[in-house]
C-alpha angles and dihedrals in degrees: 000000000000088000089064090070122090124250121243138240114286121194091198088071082071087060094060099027098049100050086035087061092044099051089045090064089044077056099053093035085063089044084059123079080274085075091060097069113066091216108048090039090056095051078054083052097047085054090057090049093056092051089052098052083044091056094049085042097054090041095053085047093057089049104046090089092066147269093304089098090020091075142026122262091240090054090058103091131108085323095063098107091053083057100048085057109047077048087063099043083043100061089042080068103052095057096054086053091049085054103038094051086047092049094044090049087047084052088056101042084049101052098035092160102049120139129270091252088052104046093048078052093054097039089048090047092048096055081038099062097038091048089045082055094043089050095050095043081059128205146303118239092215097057097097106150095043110012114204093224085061098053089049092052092049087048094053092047102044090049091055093053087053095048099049096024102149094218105068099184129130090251099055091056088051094052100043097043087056095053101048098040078055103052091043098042081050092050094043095051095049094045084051084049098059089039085064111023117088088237115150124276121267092261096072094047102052093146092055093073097049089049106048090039085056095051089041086051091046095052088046088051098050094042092048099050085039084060104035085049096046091044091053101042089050094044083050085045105047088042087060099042087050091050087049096048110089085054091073095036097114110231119257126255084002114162114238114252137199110288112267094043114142106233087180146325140205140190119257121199110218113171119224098019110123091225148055119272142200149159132248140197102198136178112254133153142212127256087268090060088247106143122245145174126258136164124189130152131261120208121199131190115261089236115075114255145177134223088356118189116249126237096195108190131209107203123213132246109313103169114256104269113120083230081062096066105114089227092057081060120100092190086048096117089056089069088051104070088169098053106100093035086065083045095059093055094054104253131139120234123208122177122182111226080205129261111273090032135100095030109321110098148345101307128300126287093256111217092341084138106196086045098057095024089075095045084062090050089050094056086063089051094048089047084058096043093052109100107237102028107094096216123168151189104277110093134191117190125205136173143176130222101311086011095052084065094058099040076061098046088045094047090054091055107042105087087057105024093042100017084160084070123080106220102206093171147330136225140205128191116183091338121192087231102166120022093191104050088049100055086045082055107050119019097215098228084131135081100270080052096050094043103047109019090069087065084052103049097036097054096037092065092053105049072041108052089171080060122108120196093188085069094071115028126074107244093264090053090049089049095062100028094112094044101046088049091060100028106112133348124164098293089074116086100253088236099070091061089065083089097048089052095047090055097037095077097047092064104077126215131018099193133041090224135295100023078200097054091090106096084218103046094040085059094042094051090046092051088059097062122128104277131217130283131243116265101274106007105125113222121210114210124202123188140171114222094212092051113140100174093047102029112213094236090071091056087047092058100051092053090065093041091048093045090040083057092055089250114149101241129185111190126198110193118197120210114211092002123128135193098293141092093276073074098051092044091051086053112040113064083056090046101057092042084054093045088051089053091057092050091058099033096254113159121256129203108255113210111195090106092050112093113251121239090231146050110235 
């Protein structure tokens, strides 16, 4: 009888909904380009913090008169002593909670400019300590709809995951203090809500509580297996590139060498490939001759051979990290669905990780095409130069997305730049052919832009010193290039990339304009086109026809330029199919049949007659 009436009025629901509005904004303030700068996003946080202290603080004032508004009529039986007390212990509580939140905001006021890894540490501390107080103050049986026990648990373990995070970049505090400002702003306000709504009493809404405790005990699950597997494979894979590392330390005081030379090699185990692998720490140069550092891997049949031909591959974008350097992957051969396949006809495969990358040097020279163009050619060279390996002369040359712009560049130079190989064909799957006309195309204020731009701008400048990346990014962009750049590659579990997707979006504009608008870059980007090919090398061109990061229309364009120019072309088109390796397993198995044609003089279909799906 007593559950049909409606429940009153209760000022205590203005002490949870008005700070949770107010930590929700604080949210969506550090979701904004505020967010980008660590400075400016940690003053947002302290406020929350505030809030935070403000919210404890109200709620220890209103029960500082007793237990009278702390519990139910119908929970004041024999029991009402017991509650009195647990009232008491709970507003101790509060008020350590109130002081706690408020000292935690003044440490942050007071030590503005700490690093990353600190201020994941003061952020997680500071959920930890006011989750460990709202656990111990316990739960009201009437908050069916938020429990404050709930709340408390979300804040605990989202303050652990803050604090011991295995990522400890600028862009992983941002996400995850987002998240977790959001999820508690939300809770707080719905628990004010039913504090001061007239809504009914617990008693007439009995399905409400195991409900909301089931869905409460799911989230924590999942959360807590996503964690505890993300913990474990990061801890496996940082054990193993730690292991891998002094193999691509370049040796001090070491004389440059002609390009191809073999510095050192090692076995790699890589269960399932039809072949033998290792990798290798070679001599390259740049496009100005000036010596540099590359490693890669070579692969070899299991059977012994003679004058095999080369498959020389070009890999795709893998972030800048050292850990990114596919031979530093020991699911590498995963992403190579044509690998055995090559194997099995007796080639050997040779594929450069870049110079610059894995460990020697500063990064590599992203989509500076002559540049990494003849690293690829000198991974051909190495592979020859590998005792044990029966490589040839013939070479076949293959690449993927970025790296279907340098197989190009490396096929163009090497009849004069390598005149000892024997260059049979060349193929392109998605290539970034023309990086001007890309980014004309496609301002990248989107996440592709934000998550692949910042590999562009950051070693261009480098391979450019004349280059100024201030010239073209907004200053938010400018203020995470670096760390965008290096954020995340496929060493990390894909998982934890969930929190750098989620802020990406949240931090505006990449570029000022026109990022051709610059006299200098624009020269730069258009002198890092596709170039042409030698007189008689076929080309074969793959493109998915969903593709948004290498629109169709460029490949399309470089079909008629290709043909205009008398070069044999095959084409594959592929309908609903995006950037991505649904493309490359579409290709592959048709690319190394067409390479192996080539090899024996087969005949091969040549396109350039054929209409082309697309404008360009």
């Amino acid at each position: 009888m007593g559950g049909s009436k409606a429940r009153t009025w209760d000022i205590r629901g203005i002490a949870w909904w008005l700070p949770g509005l107010a930590i929700i904004v604080s949210g969506v303030l550090l979701y904004s380009p505020l967010g980008v700068s660590l400075i400016e996003g940690r003053v947002v946080v302290v406020v929350a913090m505030l809030a935070l202290g403000a919210s404890a603080a109200a709620r220890w004032w209103f029960a500082r008169g007793g237990g009278s508004s702390a519990a139910a009529p119908d929970q004041l039986s024999d029991g009402a002593h017991l509650e009195s007390t647990r009232v008491v212990r709970a507003r101790r509580l509060l008020g350590v909670e109130a002081v706690l939140a408020a000292g935690f905001g003044v440490l942050g006021i007071a030590a503005l400019t700490m690093s990353v890894s600190t201020s994941l540490l003061w952020v997680g501390a500071c959920w930890i300590g006011i989750g460990i107080g709202g656990l111990s103050a316990g739960a009201r049986r009437d908050d069916v709809l938020v429990a404050s026990a709930a709340l408390a648990g979300w804040q605990v373990l989202a303050g652990s995951i803050l604090a011991t995070f295995p990522f400890r970049t600028g862009l992983d505090f941002t996400a995850w203090t987002v998240i977790t400002l959001l999820i508690t702003g939300v809770a707080m306000m719905a628990r004010g809500l039913r504090l001061t709504a007239p809504l009914p009493r617990a008693s007439t809404l009995r399905w409400w509580r195991p409900a909301a405790v089931t869905v409460q005990l799911i989230v924590l699950a999942v959360t807590v297996g996503w964690y505890g597997t993300l913990v474990t494979q990061t801890a496996r894979q940082d054990a193993e590139q730690t292991r891998l590392a002094a193999f691509y330390e370049v040796p001090q005081g070491i004389s440059p060498q002609p390009p191809g030379t073999v510095i050192r090699s090692s076995p790699m185990s890589l269960p399932g490939v039809h072949g033998h692998g290792q990798r290798i720490l070679y001599w390259s140069q740049d496009r100005n001759g000036t010596p540099a550092v590359s490693s890669g891997m070579v692969w070899t049949p299991l059977a012994e051979g003679a004058d095999r031909p080369i498959l020389n591959f070009a890999h795709g974008t893998v972030s800048l990290g050292a850990e990114c350097a596919p031979s530093r992957q020991s699911g590498i051969a995963a992403t190579m669905p044509w690998l055995n396949d090559a194997l099995d006809r007796g080639w050997v495969v040779a594929a450069s990780d870049y110079a610059g990358a894995a460990g020697t040097g500063d990064g590599e020279h992203y989509l500076v095409a002559t540049d990494q163009g003849r690293d690829t050619v000198n991974a051909a060279r190495a592979a020859r130069n590998l005792p044990g390996t029966g490589a040839g002369t013939d070479m076949l040359i293959y690449g993927i997305s970025q790296g279907g712009l340098i197989s190009l560049a490396a096929a163009a130079q090497t009849p004069t730049y390598a005149p000892e190989l024997h260059l049979v064909a060349d193929a392109a799957t998605a290539p970034a052919s023309d990086i001007a006309g890309i980014l004309r195309e496609r301002p990248p204020q989107l996440l592709n832009g934000w998550a692949v731009t910042p590999f562009l701008t950051t070693q261009y400048a480098k391979a450019y010193p004349q280059l100024d990346p201030n010239a073209l990014l907004t200053p938010q962009a400018a203020a995470r290039n670096e760390e965008m750049a290096g954020a995340g590659c496929a060493a990390i579990p894909f998982a934890a990339l969930f929190a750098r997707i989620t802020t990406v979006p949240g931090m505006g504009d990449y570029f000022k304009g026109d990022p051709l608008a610059d006299p200098a870059w624009r020269q730069a980007f258009e002198e890092n086109r596709a170039p042409d090919l030698p007189p008689g090398i076929p080309v074969y061109l793959a493109q998915g026809l969903e593709d948004k990061l290498v629109p169709p229309k460029f490949t399309a364009a470089l079909v008629n330029r290709y043909c205009a120019a008398g070069t044999r072309v095959t084409t594959q088109w592929n309908p609903d199919v995006g950037h991505d390796n649904q493309n490359d397993q579409a290709v592959a198995p048709r690319v190394i049949q067409w390479f192996a044609d080539h090899l024996t003089n087969t005949p091969t279909p040549d396109n350039c007659s054929d209409p082309l799906p697309i404008s360009n």
